[in-house]
KOLKE-291310 format. One record per residue (C-alpha): x, y, z. Coordinates in nm, 4 decimals. Example, Ala and Ser with C-alpha at 12.3 -4.5 7.8 and 13.67 -1.06 7.14 Angstrom:
<sites>
1.2300; -0.4500; 0.7800
1.3670; -0.1060; 0.7140
</sites>
This chain:
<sites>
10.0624; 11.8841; 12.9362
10.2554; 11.5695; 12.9235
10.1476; 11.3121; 12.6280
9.9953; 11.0849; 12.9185
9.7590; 11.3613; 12.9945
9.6989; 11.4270; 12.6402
9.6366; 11.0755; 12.5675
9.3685; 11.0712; 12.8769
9.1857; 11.3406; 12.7043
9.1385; 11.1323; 12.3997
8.9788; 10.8654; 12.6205
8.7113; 11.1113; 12.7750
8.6278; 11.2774; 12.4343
8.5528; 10.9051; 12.3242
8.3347; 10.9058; 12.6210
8.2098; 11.2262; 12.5701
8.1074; 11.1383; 12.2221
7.9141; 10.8141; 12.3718
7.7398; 11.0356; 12.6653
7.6043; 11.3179; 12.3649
7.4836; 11.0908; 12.2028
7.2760; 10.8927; 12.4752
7.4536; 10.5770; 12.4933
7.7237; 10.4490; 12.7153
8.0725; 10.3572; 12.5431
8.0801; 10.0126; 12.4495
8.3948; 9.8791; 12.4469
8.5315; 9.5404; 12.3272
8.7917; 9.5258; 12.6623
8.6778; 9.7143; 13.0082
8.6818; 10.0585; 12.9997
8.9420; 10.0851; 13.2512
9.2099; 9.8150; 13.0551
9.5269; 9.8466; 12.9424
9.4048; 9.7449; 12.5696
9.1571; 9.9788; 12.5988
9.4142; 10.2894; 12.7266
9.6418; 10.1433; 12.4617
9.3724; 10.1573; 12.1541
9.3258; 10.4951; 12.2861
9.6517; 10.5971; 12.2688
9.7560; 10.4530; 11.9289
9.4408; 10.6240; 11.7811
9.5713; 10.9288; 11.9281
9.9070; 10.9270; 11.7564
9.7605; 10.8366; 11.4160
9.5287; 11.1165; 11.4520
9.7497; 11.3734; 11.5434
10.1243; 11.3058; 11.3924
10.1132; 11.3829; 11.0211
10.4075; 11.1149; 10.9591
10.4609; 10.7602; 11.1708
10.7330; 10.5906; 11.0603
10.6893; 10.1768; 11.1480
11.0209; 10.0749; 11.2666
11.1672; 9.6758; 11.3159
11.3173; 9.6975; 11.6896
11.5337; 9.4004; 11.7236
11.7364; 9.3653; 12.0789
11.7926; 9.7182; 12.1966
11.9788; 9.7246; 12.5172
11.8337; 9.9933; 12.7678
12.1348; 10.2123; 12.7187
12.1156; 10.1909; 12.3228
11.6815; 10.2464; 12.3522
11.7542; 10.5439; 12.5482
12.0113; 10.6810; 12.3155
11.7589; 10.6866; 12.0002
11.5187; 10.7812; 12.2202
11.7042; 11.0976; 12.2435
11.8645; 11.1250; 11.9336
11.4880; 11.1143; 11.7518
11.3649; 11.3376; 11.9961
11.6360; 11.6339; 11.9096
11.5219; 11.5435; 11.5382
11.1687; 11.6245; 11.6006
11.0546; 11.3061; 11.6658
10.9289; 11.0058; 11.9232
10.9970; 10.6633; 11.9557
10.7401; 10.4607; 12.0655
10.7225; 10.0894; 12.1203
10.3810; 9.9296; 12.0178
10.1922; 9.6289; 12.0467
10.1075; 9.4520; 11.7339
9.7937; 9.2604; 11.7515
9.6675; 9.6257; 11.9294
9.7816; 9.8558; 11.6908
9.6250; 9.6110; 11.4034
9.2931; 9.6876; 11.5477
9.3554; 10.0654; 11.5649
9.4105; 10.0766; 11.1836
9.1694; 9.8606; 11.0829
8.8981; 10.0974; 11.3023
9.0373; 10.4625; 11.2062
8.6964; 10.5025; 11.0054
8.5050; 10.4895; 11.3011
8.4802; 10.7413; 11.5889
8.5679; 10.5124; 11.8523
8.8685; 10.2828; 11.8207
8.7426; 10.0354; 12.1033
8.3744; 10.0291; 11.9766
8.2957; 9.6690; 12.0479
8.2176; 9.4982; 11.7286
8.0507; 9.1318; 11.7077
8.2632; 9.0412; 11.3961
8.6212; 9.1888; 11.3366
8.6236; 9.0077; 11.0241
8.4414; 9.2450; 10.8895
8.6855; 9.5370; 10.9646
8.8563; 9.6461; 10.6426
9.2047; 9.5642; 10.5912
9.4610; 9.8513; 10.6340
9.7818; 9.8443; 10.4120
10.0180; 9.8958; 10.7110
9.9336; 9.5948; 10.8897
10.2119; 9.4014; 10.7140
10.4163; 9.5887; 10.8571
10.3817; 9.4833; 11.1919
10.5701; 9.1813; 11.2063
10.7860; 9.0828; 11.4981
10.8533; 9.3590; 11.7673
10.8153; 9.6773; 11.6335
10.8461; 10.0300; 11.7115
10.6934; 10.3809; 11.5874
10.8713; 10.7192; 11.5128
10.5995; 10.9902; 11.5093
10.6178; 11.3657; 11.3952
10.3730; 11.6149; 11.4641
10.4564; 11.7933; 11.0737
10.5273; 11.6655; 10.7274
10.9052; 11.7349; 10.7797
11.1298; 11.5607; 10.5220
11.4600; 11.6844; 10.7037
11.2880; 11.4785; 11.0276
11.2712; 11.1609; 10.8426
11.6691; 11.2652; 10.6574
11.7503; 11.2913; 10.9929
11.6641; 10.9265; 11.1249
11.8003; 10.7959; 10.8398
12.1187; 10.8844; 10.9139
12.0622; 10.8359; 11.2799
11.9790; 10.4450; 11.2147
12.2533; 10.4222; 11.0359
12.4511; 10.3591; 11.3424
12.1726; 10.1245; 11.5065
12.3957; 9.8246; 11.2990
11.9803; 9.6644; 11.2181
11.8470; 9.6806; 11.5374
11.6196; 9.9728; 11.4494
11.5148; 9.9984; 11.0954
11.2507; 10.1361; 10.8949
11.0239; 9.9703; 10.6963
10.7470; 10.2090; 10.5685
10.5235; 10.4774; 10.6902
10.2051; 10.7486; 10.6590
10.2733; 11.0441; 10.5730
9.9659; 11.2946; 10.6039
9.7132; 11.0137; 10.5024
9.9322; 10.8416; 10.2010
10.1171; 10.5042; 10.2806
10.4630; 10.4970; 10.1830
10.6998; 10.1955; 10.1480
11.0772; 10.2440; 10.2248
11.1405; 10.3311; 9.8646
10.9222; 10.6131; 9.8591
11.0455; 10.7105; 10.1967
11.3809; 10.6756; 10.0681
11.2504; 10.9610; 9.8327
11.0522; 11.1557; 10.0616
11.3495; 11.2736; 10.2849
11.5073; 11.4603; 9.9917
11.2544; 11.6697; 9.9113
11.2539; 12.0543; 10.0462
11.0653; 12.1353; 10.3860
10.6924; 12.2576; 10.3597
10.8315; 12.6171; 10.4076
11.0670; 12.5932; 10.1358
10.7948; 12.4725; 9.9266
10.5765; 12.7782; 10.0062
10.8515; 12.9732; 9.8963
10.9145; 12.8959; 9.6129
10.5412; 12.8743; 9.5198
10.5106; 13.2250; 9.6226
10.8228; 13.3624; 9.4068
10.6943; 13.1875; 9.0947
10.3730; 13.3333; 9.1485
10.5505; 13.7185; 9.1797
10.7306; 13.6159; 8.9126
10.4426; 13.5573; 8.6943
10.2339; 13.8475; 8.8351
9.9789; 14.1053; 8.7202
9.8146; 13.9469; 8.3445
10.0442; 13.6480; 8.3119
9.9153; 13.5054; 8.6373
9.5763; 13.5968; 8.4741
9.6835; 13.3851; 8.1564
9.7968; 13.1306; 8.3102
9.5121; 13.0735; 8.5431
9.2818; 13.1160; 8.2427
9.4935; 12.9120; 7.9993
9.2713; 12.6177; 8.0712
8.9364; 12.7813; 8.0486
9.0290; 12.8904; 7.7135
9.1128; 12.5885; 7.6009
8.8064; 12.4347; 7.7148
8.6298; 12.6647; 7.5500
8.7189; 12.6577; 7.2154
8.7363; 12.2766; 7.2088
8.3800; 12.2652; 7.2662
8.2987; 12.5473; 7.0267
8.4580; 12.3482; 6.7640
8.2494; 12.0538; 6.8364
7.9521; 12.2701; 6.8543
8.0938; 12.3801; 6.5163
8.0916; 12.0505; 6.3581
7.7610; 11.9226; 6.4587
7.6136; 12.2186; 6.3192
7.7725; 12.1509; 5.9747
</sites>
Protein backbone atom coordinates (compact mmCIF):
# COMPACT_ATOMS: atom_id res chain seq x y z
CA UNK A 1 0.00 0.00 0.00
CA UNK A 2 1.27 3.26 -1.17
CA UNK A 3 1.77 6.07 1.73
CA UNK A 4 -1.40 7.90 0.13
CA UNK A 5 -3.42 4.91 1.01
CA UNK A 6 -1.82 4.61 4.28
CA UNK A 7 -2.33 8.13 5.05
CA UNK A 8 -6.28 7.65 4.07
CA UNK A 9 -6.47 5.05 6.67
CA UNK A 10 -5.37 7.41 9.32
CA UNK A 11 -8.24 9.71 8.30
CA UNK A 12 -11.00 6.92 8.71
CA UNK A 13 -9.55 5.59 12.06
CA UNK A 14 -9.98 9.35 13.20
CA UNK A 15 -13.44 8.87 12.03
CA UNK A 16 -13.79 5.66 13.33
CA UNK A 17 -12.75 6.85 16.72
CA UNK A 18 -15.56 9.77 16.44
CA UNK A 19 -18.38 7.13 15.17
CA UNK A 20 -17.44 4.57 18.54
CA UNK A 21 -17.77 6.91 20.44
CA UNK A 22 -21.25 8.44 19.32
CA UNK A 23 -20.28 11.67 17.99
CA UNK A 24 -19.49 12.88 14.56
CA UNK A 25 -15.79 14.22 13.90
CA UNK A 26 -15.60 17.74 14.45
CA UNK A 27 -13.18 19.28 12.59
CA UNK A 28 -11.79 22.87 12.60
CA UNK A 29 -11.59 22.82 8.36
CA UNK A 30 -14.26 20.49 6.29
CA UNK A 31 -13.77 17.09 6.52
CA UNK A 32 -13.05 16.73 2.98
CA UNK A 33 -10.08 19.81 2.90
CA UNK A 34 -6.82 19.83 2.00
CA UNK A 35 -5.81 21.17 5.70
CA UNK A 36 -7.72 18.65 7.00
CA UNK A 37 -5.98 15.60 4.64
CA UNK A 38 -2.80 17.50 5.41
CA UNK A 39 -3.23 17.51 9.48
CA UNK A 40 -3.96 13.99 8.84
CA UNK A 41 -1.08 13.21 7.16
CA UNK A 42 1.53 15.09 9.26
CA UNK A 43 0.00 13.34 12.37
CA UNK A 44 0.59 10.24 10.57
CA UNK A 45 4.30 10.68 10.03
CA UNK A 46 4.93 11.85 13.61
CA UNK A 47 3.17 8.88 14.79
CA UNK A 48 4.76 6.38 12.90
CA UNK A 49 8.59 7.47 11.94
CA UNK A 50 10.70 7.11 15.07
CA UNK A 51 13.13 10.03 13.75
CA UNK A 52 11.94 13.35 11.53
CA UNK A 53 14.58 15.34 10.78
CA UNK A 54 13.24 19.32 10.11
CA UNK A 55 15.14 20.43 7.18
CA UNK A 56 15.58 24.43 5.73
CA UNK A 57 14.70 23.91 1.83
CA UNK A 58 15.92 26.96 0.15
CA UNK A 59 15.51 27.06 -3.93
CA UNK A 60 15.72 23.47 -5.04
CA UNK A 61 15.42 23.18 -8.72
CA UNK A 62 13.13 20.14 -9.79
CA UNK A 63 16.13 18.23 -11.02
CA UNK A 64 18.19 18.86 -7.69
CA UNK A 65 14.56 17.98 -5.40
CA UNK A 66 14.39 14.87 -7.27
CA UNK A 67 17.97 13.94 -6.78
CA UNK A 68 17.71 14.06 -2.75
CA UNK A 69 14.62 12.71 -3.11
CA UNK A 70 16.37 9.68 -4.21
CA UNK A 71 19.47 9.86 -2.60
CA UNK A 72 17.42 9.90 1.05
CA UNK A 73 15.30 7.34 -0.12
CA UNK A 74 18.35 4.68 -0.82
CA UNK A 75 19.42 5.91 2.82
CA UNK A 76 16.29 4.79 4.38
CA UNK A 77 14.61 7.80 4.35
CA UNK A 78 11.77 10.41 2.82
CA UNK A 79 11.73 13.82 1.99
CA UNK A 80 8.77 15.53 2.47
CA UNK A 81 7.88 19.14 1.94
CA UNK A 82 5.49 20.61 4.66
CA UNK A 83 3.43 23.43 5.36
CA UNK A 84 4.31 25.47 8.31
CA UNK A 85 1.43 27.13 9.88
CA UNK A 86 -0.18 23.23 9.34
CA UNK A 87 2.38 21.29 10.75
CA UNK A 88 2.45 23.92 13.87
CA UNK A 89 -0.99 22.78 14.65
CA UNK A 90 -0.13 19.06 14.34
CA UNK A 91 2.50 19.40 17.14
CA UNK A 92 0.85 21.49 19.24
CA UNK A 93 -2.32 18.72 19.13
CA UNK A 94 -0.21 15.30 19.30
CA UNK A 95 -1.80 14.89 22.92
CA UNK A 96 -5.05 14.56 21.61
CA UNK A 97 -6.59 11.73 19.53
CA UNK A 98 -7.64 13.77 16.76
CA UNK A 99 -5.29 16.29 15.17
CA UNK A 100 -8.21 18.35 13.46
CA UNK A 101 -10.50 18.30 16.62
CA UNK A 102 -11.97 21.74 16.31
CA UNK A 103 -11.00 23.73 19.27
CA UNK A 104 -12.67 27.27 20.22
CA UNK A 105 -9.28 28.66 21.49
CA UNK A 106 -5.85 27.50 19.99
CA UNK A 107 -4.27 29.64 22.43
CA UNK A 108 -4.71 27.31 24.70
CA UNK A 109 -2.80 24.50 22.83
CA UNK A 110 0.55 23.89 24.52
CA UNK A 111 3.58 24.99 22.89
CA UNK A 112 5.77 22.27 21.21
CA UNK A 113 9.63 22.81 21.17
CA UNK A 114 9.92 22.13 17.40
CA UNK A 115 7.86 24.86 16.27
CA UNK A 116 10.89 27.16 16.00
CA UNK A 117 11.97 25.29 13.75
CA UNK A 118 9.66 25.94 11.17
CA UNK A 119 10.75 29.05 9.81
CA UNK A 120 10.73 29.85 6.14
CA UNK A 121 10.08 26.86 3.69
CA UNK A 122 10.91 23.83 5.17
CA UNK A 123 11.14 20.26 4.53
CA UNK A 124 11.02 16.82 6.60
CA UNK A 125 13.29 13.67 6.36
CA UNK A 126 11.42 10.80 8.09
CA UNK A 127 12.66 7.21 9.10
CA UNK A 128 10.57 4.50 10.08
CA UNK A 129 13.68 3.21 12.87
CA UNK A 130 16.08 4.91 15.22
CA UNK A 131 18.94 4.42 12.65
CA UNK A 132 22.02 6.58 13.37
CA UNK A 133 23.83 5.38 10.05
CA UNK A 134 20.34 6.95 8.30
CA UNK A 135 20.88 10.29 9.74
CA UNK A 136 25.29 9.73 9.01
CA UNK A 137 24.08 9.16 5.82
CA UNK A 138 22.20 12.58 5.05
CA UNK A 139 24.77 14.28 6.53
CA UNK A 140 27.05 13.53 4.13
CA UNK A 141 24.45 13.57 1.45
CA UNK A 142 23.68 17.47 2.26
CA UNK A 143 26.90 18.08 2.13
CA UNK A 144 26.69 18.50 -1.54
CA UNK A 145 23.22 20.46 -1.39
CA UNK A 146 25.85 23.81 -1.14
CA UNK A 147 22.74 25.20 1.83
CA UNK A 148 19.86 24.60 0.00
CA UNK A 149 18.86 21.65 2.18
CA UNK A 150 20.04 21.71 5.69
CA UNK A 151 19.20 20.38 8.91
CA UNK A 152 18.28 22.09 11.76
CA UNK A 153 17.04 19.68 14.52
CA UNK A 154 14.84 16.73 14.95
CA UNK A 155 12.75 13.86 17.17
CA UNK A 156 14.15 11.07 17.63
CA UNK A 157 11.76 8.34 19.28
CA UNK A 158 9.95 11.06 21.42
CA UNK A 159 13.24 13.25 22.53
CA UNK A 160 13.89 16.64 20.64
CA UNK A 161 17.26 17.05 19.44
CA UNK A 162 19.02 20.24 18.21
CA UNK A 163 21.72 19.93 15.43
CA UNK A 164 24.38 19.51 18.05
CA UNK A 165 22.97 16.57 19.50
CA UNK A 166 22.17 15.31 16.08
CA UNK A 167 25.60 16.03 15.18
CA UNK A 168 26.21 13.37 18.00
CA UNK A 169 23.53 11.05 17.37
CA UNK A 170 24.82 9.84 13.90
CA UNK A 171 27.99 8.42 15.47
CA UNK A 172 26.64 6.26 17.69
CA UNK A 173 26.32 2.30 16.79
CA UNK A 174 22.95 0.99 15.14
CA UNK A 175 20.21 -0.45 17.57
CA UNK A 176 21.50 -3.97 16.56
CA UNK A 177 24.93 -3.27 17.41
CA UNK A 178 23.76 -2.03 20.62
CA UNK A 179 21.90 -5.30 21.39
CA UNK A 180 24.99 -6.93 20.80
CA UNK A 181 27.02 -5.81 22.71
CA UNK A 182 24.49 -5.74 25.61
CA UNK A 183 24.07 -9.35 25.12
CA UNK A 184 28.00 -10.27 25.15
CA UNK A 185 28.52 -8.28 28.35
CA UNK A 186 25.77 -10.00 29.84
CA UNK A 187 27.50 -13.73 28.75
CA UNK A 188 30.36 -12.30 29.84
CA UNK A 189 29.18 -11.68 33.25
CA UNK A 190 27.03 -14.85 33.45
CA UNK A 191 25.91 -17.46 35.99
CA UNK A 192 26.52 -15.58 39.92
CA UNK A 193 28.22 -12.43 38.71
CA UNK A 194 25.15 -11.46 36.73
CA UNK A 195 23.43 -12.42 40.06
CA UNK A 196 25.85 -9.90 41.93
CA UNK A 197 25.60 -7.46 39.89
CA UNK A 198 21.89 -7.35 39.60
CA UNK A 199 21.77 -7.60 43.40
CA UNK A 200 24.64 -5.16 44.06
CA UNK A 201 22.07 -2.47 44.61
CA UNK A 202 19.67 -4.30 46.81
CA UNK A 203 22.45 -4.95 49.06
CA UNK A 204 23.42 -1.78 49.34
CA UNK A 205 20.09 -0.59 50.10
CA UNK A 206 19.86 -2.80 52.58
CA UNK A 207 22.48 -2.31 54.79
CA UNK A 208 22.21 1.49 54.55
CA UNK A 209 18.97 1.30 56.13
CA UNK A 210 20.00 -1.29 58.70
CA UNK A 211 22.56 1.08 59.82
CA UNK A 212 20.09 3.78 60.29
CA UNK A 213 17.83 1.41 61.96
CA UNK A 214 21.03 0.79 63.96
CA UNK A 215 21.52 4.23 65.09
CA UNK A 216 18.11 5.16 66.11
CA UNK A 217 18.05 2.28 68.25
CA UNK A 218 21.22 3.43 70.11
Amino acid sequence: MNSVGLVWQCVRRYSRVAVESGLKRQTWKPIDSRKTFLLDSYRYMMDNNSMVLFAHYNNLTKNEDHHFREQIKQAGGKLTRIRNNIFKVCLRTLDREDPAVYIKNKKELPHHPLIPLLKGPTAVISFQDTDPQGVAKVFKLLKNAQDKLLVMGAKVDKEVYDFAKLDQFKTLPTKEVLQGQLAGLLQMLGGAGLVQVLEANKQHLYLTLKSHEDNIKE
